[in-house]
TORTI-388690 format. One record per residue (C-alpha): residue number from 1; residue in one letter; x, y, z negated; chain. Coordinates in nm, 3 decimals. Layout:
# residues N
num->NUM; residu->A; x->X; y->Y; z->Z; chaine->A
...
This chain:
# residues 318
num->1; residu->X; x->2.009; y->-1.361; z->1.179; chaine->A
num->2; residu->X; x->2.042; y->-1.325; z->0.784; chaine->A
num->3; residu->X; x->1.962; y->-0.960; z->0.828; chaine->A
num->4; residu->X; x->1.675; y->-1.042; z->1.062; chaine->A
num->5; residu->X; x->1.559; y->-1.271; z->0.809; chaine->A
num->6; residu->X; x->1.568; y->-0.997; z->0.523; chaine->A
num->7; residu->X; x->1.394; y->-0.733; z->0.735; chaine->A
num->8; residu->X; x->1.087; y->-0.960; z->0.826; chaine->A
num->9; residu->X; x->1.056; y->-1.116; z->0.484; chaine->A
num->10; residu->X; x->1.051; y->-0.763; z->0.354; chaine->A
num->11; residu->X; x->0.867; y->-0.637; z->0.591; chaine->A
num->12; residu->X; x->0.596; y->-0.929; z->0.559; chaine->A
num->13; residu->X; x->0.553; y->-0.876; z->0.178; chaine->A
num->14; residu->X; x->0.521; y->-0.541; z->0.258; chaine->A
num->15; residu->X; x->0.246; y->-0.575; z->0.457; chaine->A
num->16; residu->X; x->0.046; y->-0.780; z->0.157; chaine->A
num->17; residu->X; x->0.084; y->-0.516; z->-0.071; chaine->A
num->18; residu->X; x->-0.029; y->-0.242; z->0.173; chaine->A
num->19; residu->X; x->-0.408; y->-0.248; z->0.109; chaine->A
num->20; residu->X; x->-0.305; y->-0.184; z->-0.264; chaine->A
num->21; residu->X; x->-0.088; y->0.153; z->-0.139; chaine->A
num->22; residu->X; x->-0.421; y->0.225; z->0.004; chaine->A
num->23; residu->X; x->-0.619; y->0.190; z->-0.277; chaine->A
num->24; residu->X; x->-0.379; y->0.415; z->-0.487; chaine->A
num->25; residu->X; x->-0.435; y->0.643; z->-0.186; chaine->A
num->26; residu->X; x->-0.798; y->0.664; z->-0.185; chaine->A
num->27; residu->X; x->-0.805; y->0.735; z->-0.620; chaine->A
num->28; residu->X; x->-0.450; y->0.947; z->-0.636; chaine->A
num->29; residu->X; x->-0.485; y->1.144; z->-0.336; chaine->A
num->30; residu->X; x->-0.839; y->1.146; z->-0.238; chaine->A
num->31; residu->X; x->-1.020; y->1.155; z->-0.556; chaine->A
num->32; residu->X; x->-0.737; y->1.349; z->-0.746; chaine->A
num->33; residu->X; x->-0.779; y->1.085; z->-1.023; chaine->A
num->34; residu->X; x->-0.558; y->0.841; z->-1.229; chaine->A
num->35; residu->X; x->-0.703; y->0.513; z->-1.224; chaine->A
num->36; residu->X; x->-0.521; y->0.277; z->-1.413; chaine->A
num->37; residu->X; x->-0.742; y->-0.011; z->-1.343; chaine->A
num->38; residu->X; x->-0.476; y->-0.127; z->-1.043; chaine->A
num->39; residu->X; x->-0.331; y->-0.379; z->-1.253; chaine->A
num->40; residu->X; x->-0.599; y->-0.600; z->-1.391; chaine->A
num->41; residu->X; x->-0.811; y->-0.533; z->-1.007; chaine->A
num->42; residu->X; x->-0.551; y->-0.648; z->-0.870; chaine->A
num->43; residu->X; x->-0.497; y->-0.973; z->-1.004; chaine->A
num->44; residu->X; x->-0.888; y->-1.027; z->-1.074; chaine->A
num->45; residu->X; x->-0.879; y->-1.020; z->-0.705; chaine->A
num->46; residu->X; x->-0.649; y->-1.293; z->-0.706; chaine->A
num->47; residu->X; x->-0.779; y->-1.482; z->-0.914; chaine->A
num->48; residu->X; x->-1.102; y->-1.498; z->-0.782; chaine->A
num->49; residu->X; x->-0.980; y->-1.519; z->-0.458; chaine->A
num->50; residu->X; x->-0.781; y->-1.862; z->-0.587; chaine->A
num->51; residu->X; x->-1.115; y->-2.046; z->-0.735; chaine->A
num->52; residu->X; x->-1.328; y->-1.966; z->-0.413; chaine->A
num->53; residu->X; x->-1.063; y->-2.064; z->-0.212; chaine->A
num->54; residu->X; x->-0.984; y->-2.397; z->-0.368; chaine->A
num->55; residu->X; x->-1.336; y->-2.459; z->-0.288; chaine->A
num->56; residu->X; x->-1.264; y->-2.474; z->0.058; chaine->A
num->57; residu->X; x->-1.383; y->-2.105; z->0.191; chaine->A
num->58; residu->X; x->-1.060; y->-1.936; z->0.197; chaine->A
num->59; residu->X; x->-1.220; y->-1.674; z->0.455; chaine->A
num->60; residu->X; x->-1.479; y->-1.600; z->0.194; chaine->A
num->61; residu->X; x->-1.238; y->-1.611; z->-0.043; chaine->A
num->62; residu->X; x->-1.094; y->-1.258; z->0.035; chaine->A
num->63; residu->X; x->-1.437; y->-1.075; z->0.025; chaine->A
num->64; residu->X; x->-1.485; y->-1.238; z->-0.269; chaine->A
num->65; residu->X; x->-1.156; y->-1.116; z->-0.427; chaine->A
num->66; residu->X; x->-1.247; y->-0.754; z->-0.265; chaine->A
num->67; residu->X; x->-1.556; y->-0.764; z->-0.445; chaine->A
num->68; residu->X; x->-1.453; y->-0.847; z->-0.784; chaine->A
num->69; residu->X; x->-1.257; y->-0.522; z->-0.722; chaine->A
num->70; residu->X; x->-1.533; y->-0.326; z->-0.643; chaine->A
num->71; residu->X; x->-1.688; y->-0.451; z->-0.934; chaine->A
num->72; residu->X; x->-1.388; y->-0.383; z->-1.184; chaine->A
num->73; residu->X; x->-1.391; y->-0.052; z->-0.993; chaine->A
num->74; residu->X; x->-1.793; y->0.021; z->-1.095; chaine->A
num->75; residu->X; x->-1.723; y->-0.031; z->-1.454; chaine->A
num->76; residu->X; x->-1.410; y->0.259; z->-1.467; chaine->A
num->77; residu->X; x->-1.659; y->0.505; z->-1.302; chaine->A
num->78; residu->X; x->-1.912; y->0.419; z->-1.550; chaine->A
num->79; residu->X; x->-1.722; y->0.465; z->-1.864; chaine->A
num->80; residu->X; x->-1.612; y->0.769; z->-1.671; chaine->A
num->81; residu->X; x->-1.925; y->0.909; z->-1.531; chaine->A
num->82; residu->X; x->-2.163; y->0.790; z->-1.778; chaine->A
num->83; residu->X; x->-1.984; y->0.770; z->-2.099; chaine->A
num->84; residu->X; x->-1.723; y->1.121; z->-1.983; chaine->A
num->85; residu->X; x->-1.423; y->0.892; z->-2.102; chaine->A
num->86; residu->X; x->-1.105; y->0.988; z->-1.944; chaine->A
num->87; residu->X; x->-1.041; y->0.883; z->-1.657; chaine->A
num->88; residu->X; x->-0.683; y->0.729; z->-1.790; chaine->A
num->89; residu->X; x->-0.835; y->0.561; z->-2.065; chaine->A
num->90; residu->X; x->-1.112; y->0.439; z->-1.863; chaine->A
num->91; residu->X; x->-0.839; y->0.235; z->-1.624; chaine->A
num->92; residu->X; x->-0.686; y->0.127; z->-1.931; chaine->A
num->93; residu->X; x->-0.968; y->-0.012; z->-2.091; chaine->A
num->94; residu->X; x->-1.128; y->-0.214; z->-1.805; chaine->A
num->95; residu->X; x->-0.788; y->-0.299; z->-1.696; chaine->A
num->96; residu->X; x->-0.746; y->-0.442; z->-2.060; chaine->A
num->97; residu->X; x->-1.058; y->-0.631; z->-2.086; chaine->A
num->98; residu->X; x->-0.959; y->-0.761; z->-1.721; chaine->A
num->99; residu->X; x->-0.723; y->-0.967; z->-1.866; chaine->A
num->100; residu->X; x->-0.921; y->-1.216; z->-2.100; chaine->A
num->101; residu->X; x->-1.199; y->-1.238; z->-1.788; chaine->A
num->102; residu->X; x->-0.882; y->-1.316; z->-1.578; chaine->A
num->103; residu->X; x->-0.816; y->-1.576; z->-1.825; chaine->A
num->104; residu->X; x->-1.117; y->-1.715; z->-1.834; chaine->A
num->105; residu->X; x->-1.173; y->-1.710; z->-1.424; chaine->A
num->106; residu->X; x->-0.833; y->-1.954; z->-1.393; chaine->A
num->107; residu->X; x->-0.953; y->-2.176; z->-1.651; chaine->A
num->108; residu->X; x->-0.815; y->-2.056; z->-1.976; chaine->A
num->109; residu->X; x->-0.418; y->-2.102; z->-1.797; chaine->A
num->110; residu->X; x->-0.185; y->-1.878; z->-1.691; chaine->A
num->111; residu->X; x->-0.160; y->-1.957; z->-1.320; chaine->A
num->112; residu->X; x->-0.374; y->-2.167; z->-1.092; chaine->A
num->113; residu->X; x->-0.218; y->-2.368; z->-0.743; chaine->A
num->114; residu->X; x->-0.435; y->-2.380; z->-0.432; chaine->A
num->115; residu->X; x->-0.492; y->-2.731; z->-0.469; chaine->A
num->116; residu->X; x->-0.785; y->-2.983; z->-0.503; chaine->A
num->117; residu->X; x->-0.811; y->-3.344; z->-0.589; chaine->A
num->118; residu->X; x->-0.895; y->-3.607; z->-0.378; chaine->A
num->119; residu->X; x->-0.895; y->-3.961; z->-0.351; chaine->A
num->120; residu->X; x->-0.608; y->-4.103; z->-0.114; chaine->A
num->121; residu->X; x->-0.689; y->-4.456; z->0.132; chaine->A
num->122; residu->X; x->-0.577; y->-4.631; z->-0.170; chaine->A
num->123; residu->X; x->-0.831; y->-4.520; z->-0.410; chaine->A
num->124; residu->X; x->-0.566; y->-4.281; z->-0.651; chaine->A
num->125; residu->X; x->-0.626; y->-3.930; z->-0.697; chaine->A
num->126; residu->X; x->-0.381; y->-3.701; z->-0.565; chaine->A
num->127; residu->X; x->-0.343; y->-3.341; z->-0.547; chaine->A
num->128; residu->X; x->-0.376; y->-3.202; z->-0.195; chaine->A
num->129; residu->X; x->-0.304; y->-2.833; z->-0.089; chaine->A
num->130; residu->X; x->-0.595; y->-2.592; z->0.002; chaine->A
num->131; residu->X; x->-0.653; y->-2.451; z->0.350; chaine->A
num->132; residu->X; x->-0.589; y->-2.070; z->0.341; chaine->A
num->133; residu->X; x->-0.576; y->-1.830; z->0.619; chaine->A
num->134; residu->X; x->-0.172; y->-1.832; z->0.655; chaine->A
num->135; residu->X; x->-0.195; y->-2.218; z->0.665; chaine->A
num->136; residu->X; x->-0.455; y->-2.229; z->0.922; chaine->A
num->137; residu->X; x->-0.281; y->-1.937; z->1.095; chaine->A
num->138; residu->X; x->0.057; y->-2.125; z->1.128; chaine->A
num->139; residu->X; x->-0.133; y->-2.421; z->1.298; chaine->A
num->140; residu->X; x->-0.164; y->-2.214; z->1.586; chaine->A
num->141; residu->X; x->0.204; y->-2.281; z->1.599; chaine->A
num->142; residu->X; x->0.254; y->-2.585; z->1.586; chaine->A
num->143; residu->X; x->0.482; y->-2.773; z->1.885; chaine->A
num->144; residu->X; x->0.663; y->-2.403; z->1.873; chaine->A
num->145; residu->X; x->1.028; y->-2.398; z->1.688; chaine->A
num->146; residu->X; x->1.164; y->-2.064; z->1.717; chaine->A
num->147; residu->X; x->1.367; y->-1.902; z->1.451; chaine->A
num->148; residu->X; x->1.185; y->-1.561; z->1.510; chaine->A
num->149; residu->X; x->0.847; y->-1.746; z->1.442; chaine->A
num->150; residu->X; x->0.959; y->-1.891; z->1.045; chaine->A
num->151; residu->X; x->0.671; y->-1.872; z->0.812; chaine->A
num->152; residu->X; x->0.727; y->-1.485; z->0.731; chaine->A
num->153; residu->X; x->0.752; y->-1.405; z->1.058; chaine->A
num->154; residu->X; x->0.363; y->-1.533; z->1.072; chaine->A
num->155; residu->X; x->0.274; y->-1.387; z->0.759; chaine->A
num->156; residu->X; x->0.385; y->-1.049; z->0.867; chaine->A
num->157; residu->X; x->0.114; y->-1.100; z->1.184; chaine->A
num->158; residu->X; x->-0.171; y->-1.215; z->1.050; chaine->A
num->159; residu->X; x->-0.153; y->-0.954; z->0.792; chaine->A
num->160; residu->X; x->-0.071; y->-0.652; z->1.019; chaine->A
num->161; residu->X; x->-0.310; y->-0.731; z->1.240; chaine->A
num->162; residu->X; x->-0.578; y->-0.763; z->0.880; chaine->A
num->163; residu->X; x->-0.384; y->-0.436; z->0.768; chaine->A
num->164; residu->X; x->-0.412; y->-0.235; z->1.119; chaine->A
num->165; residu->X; x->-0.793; y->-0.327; z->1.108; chaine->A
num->166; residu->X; x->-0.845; y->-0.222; z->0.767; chaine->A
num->167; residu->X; x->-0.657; y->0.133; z->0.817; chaine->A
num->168; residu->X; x->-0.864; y->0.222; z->1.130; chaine->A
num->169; residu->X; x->-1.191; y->0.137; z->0.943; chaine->A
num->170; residu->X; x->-1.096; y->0.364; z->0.660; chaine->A
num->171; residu->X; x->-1.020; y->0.576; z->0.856; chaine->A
num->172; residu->X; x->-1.333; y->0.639; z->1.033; chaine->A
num->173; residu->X; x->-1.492; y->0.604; z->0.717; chaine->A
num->174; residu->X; x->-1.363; y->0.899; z->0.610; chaine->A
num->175; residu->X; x->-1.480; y->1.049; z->0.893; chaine->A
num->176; residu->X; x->-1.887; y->0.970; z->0.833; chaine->A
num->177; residu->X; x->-2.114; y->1.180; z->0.540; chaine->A
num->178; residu->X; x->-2.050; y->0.933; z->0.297; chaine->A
num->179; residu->X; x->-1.644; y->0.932; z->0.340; chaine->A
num->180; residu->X; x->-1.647; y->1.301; z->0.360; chaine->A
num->181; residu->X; x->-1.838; y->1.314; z->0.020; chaine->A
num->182; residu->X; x->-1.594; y->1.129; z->-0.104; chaine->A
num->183; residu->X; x->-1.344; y->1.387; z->-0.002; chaine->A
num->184; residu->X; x->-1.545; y->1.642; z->-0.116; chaine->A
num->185; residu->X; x->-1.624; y->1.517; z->-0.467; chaine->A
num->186; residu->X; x->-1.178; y->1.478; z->-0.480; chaine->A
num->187; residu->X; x->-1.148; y->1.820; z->-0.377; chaine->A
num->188; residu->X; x->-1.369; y->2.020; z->-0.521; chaine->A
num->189; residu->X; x->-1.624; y->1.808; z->-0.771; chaine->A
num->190; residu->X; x->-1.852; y->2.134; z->-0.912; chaine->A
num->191; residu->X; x->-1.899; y->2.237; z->-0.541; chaine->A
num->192; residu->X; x->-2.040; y->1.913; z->-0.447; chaine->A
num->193; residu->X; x->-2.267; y->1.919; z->-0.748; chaine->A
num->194; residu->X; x->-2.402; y->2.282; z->-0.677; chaine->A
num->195; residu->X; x->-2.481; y->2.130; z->-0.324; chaine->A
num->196; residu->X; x->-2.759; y->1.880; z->-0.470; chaine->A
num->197; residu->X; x->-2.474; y->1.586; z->-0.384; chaine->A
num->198; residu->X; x->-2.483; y->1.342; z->-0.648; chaine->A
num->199; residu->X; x->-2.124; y->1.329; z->-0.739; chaine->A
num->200; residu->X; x->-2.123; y->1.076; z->-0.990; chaine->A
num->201; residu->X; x->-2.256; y->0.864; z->-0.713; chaine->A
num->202; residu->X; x->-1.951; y->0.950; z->-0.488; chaine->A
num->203; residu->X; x->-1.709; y->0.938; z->-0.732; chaine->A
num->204; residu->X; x->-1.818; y->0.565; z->-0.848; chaine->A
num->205; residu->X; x->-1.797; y->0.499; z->-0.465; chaine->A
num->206; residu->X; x->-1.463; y->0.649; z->-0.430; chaine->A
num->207; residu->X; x->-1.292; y->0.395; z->-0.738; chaine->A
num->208; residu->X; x->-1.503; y->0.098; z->-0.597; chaine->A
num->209; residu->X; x->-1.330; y->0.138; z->-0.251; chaine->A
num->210; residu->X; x->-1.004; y->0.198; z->-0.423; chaine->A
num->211; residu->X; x->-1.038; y->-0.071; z->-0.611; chaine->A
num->212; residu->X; x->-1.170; y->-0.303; z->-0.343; chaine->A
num->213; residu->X; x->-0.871; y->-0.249; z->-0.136; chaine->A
num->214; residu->X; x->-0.625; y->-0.349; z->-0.439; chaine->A
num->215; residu->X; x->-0.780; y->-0.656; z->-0.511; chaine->A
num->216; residu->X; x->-0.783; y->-0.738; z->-0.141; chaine->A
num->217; residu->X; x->-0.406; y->-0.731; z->-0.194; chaine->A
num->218; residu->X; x->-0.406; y->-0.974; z->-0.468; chaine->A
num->219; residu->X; x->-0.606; y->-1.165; z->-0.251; chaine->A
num->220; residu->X; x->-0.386; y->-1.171; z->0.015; chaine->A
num->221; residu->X; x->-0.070; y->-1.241; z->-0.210; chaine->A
num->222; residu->X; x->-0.300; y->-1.541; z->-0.376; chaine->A
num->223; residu->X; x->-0.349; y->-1.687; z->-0.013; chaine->A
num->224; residu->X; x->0.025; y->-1.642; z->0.092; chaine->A
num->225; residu->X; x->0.192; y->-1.734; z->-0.188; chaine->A
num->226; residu->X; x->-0.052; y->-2.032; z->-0.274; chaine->A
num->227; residu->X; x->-0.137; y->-1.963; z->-0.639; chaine->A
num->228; residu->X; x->-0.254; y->-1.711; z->-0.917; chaine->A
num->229; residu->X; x->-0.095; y->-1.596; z->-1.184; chaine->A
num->230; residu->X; x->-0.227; y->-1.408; z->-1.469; chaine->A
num->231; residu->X; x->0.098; y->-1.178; z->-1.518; chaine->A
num->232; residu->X; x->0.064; y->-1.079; z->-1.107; chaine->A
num->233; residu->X; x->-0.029; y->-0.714; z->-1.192; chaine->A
num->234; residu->X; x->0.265; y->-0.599; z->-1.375; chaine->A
num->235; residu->X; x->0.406; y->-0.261; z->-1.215; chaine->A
num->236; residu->X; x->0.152; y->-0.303; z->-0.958; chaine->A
num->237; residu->X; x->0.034; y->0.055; z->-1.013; chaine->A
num->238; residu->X; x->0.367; y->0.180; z->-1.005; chaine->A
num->239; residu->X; x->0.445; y->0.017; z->-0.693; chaine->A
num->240; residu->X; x->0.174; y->0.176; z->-0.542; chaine->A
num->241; residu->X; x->0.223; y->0.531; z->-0.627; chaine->A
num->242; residu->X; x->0.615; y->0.438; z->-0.517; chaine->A
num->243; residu->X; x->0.440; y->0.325; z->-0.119; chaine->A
num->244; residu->X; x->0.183; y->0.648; z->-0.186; chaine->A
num->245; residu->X; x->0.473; y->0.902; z->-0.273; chaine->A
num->246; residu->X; x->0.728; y->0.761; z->0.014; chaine->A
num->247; residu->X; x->0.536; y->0.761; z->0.268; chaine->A
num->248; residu->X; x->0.425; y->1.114; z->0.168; chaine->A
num->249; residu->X; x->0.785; y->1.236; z->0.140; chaine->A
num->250; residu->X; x->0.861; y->1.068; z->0.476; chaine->A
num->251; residu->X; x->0.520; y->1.256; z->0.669; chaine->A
num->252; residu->X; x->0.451; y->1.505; z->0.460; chaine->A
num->253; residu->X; x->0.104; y->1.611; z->0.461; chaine->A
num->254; residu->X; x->-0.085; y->1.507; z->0.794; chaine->A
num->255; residu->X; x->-0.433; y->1.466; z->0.662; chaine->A
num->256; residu->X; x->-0.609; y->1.163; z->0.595; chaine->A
num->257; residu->X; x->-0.534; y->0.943; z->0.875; chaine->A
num->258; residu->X; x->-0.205; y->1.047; z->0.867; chaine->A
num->259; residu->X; x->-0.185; y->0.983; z->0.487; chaine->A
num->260; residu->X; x->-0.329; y->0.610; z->0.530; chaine->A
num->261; residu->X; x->-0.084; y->0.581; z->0.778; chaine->A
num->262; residu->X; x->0.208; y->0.693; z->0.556; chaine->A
num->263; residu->X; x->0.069; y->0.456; z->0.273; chaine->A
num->264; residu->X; x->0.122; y->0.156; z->0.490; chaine->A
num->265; residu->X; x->0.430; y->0.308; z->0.556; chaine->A
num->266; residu->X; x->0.553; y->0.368; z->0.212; chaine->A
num->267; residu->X; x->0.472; y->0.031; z->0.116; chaine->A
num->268; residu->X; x->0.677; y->-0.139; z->0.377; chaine->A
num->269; residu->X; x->0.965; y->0.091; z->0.294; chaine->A
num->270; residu->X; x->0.929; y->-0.017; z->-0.047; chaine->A
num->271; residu->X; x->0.956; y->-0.365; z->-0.017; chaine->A
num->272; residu->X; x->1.274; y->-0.312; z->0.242; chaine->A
num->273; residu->X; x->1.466; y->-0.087; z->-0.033; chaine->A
num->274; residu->X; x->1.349; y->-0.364; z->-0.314; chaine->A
num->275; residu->X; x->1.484; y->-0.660; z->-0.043; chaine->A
num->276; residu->X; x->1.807; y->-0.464; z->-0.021; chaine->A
num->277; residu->X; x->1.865; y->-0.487; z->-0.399; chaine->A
num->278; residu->X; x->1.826; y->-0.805; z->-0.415; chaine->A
num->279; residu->X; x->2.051; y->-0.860; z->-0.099; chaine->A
num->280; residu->X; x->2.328; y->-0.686; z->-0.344; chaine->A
num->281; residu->X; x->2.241; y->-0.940; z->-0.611; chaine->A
num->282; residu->X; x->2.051; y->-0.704; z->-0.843; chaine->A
num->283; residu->X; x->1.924; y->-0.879; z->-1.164; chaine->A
num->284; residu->X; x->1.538; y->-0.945; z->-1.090; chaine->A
num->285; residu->X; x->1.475; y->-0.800; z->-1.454; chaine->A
num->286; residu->X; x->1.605; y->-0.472; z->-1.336; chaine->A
num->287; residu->X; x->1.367; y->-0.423; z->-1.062; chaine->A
num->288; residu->X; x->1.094; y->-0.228; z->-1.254; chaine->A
num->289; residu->X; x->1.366; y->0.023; z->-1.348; chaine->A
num->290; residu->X; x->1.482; y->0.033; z->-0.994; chaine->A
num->291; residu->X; x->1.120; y->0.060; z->-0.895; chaine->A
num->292; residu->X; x->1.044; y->0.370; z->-1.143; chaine->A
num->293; residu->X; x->1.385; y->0.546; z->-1.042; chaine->A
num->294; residu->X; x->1.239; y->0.543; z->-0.677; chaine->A
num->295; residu->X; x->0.902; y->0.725; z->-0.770; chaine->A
num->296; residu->X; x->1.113; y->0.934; z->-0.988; chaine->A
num->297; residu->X; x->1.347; y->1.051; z->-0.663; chaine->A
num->298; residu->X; x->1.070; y->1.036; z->-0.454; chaine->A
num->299; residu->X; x->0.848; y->1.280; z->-0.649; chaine->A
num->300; residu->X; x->1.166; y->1.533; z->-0.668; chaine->A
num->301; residu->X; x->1.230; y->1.538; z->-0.305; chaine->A
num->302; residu->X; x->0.963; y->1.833; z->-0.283; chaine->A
num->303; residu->X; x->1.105; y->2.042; z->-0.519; chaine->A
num->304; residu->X; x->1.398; y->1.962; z->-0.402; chaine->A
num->305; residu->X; x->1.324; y->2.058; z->-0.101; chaine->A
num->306; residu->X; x->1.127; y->2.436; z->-0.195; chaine->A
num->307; residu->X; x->1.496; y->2.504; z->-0.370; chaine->A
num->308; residu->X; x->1.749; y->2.382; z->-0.118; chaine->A
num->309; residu->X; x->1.508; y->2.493; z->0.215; chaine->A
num->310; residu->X; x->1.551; y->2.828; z->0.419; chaine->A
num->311; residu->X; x->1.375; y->3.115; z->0.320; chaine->A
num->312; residu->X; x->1.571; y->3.247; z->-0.019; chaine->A
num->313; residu->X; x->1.507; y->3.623; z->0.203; chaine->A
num->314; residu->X; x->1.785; y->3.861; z->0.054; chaine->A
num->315; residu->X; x->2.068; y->3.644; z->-0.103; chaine->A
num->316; residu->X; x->1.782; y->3.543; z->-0.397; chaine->A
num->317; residu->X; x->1.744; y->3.828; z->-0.618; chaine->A
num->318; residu->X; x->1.707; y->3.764; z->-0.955; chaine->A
């Protein structure tokens, strides 16, 4: 049972971060381009997500997040399509500026609660918790006491079934003129322009998207977890390309459906090999290191592979 209870709490958290892998997907392998914007989208998502849904639209709440993303997402392409900054130093500089507009979106504190005030039968104010999607998910359960069905275990299905939605959209999308623009514009950008396509436009689609998706996953973390915090979206690009570059490894390359698929795959991996150090007591300050070690092996395994694979024809001559 204690190992059932790691796999689906790992497996549940995996699941929230999974639009995010997709994001990273969409910019890193899609577009070809570093966008270091992950970290602030992601928790302006969050945040945004934590103020609309204290007001009692916690539905709303995750477009919202999603497009505060987009919108983060607009103003890297601009600096980068408009202005020719680099595309690193573009993510960096929104993703910078993020952070005082976080501030200010939670109120000028660190971290926000889903809560509101009311006014009790007594007539004192008291703080009451804000409806979210989980909560009013796990209502469906009520009179049910199973120890399969805990409160991860319902996580983990609401957001697979949000996750396995949001996959098979994308990947139509992909599919349609302006998704295969997108591709296009990743692939080969001077073609697209020499075939009157307005890449600019496509690329500034592409990072929106990208973005979207990784606020989405702040959005969902907000609504889990039941509160912002402005220090959310440390490592969060890291633990992206870590999902991204696992699930690659794992599929290898198997086009774009395939590579959304492995995404979502990489991320819930992640989160299972991150569970299992902490299951081995692993100092929670140590994770990032543990976290960049696994991109690290992860990126190697190709190489790895091209040296220790068949097909050294003759011994290896020198």
């Amino acid at each position: 049972m204690v190992f059932y209870s790691m796999l689906i709490s790992a497996l549940s958290q995996g699941m929230l971060y999974a639009p995010m892998a997709l994001g990273v997907f969409v910019t890193f392998r899609i577009l070809k381009t570093p966008d270091l914007t992950v970290d602030g989208s992601f928790v302006f998502g969050m945040t945004v997500c934590a103020t609309v849904t204290i007001a009692g639209h916690p539905v709303l709440a995750l477009f919202s997040g999603a497009a505060a993303g987009a919108l983060a997402g607009f103003f890297t392409a601009l600096l980068q399509t408009k202005l020719k900054i680099e595309p690193i130093l573009s993510g960096i500089l929104v993703a910078s500026g993020l952070y005082t507009i976080n501030y200010a979106v939670l109120g000028g504190q660190s971290n926000l609660y889903l809560q509101y005030t009311t006014v009790n039968s007594v007539g004192a104010a008291v703080n009451e918790a804000s409806p979210t999607i989980y909560k009013n998910f796990a209502s469906l359960f009520n009179g049910i006491s199973s120890p399969y069905l805990d409160s991860n275990a319902q996580v983990l299905i609401l957001t697979l079934v949000i996750v396995v939605l949001l996959t098979a959209i994308l990947g139509v999308f992909f599919f349609t003129r302006p998704g295969m623009a997108i591709r296009a514009t990743g692939d080969n950008e001077e073609m697209v322009r020499s075939s009157s396509i307005n890449a600019d436009l496509t690329r500034t689609a592409g990072v929106m998207l990208a973005n979207a998706l990784v606020a989405l996953s702040g959005a969902l973390l907000c609504e889990q977890q039941r509160y912002a915090d402005l220090n959310s979206g440390s490592s969060m690009l890291v633990m992206g390309l870590a999902s991204v570059i696992i699930g690659q490894v794992i599929s290898g390359d198997r086009g774009i459906v395939g590579g959304l698929i492995s995404a979502v795959a990489g991320s819930l991996l992640y989160r299972i090999i991150i569970q299992a150090a902490y299951m081995i007591d692993m100092p929670s300050y140590a994770v990032k290191l543990l976290s960049t070690l696994i991109v690290a092996a992860a990126l190697a395994v190709p190489l790895l592979k091209k040296k220790l694979g068949p097909g050294q024809k003759g011994g290896g001559s020198i």
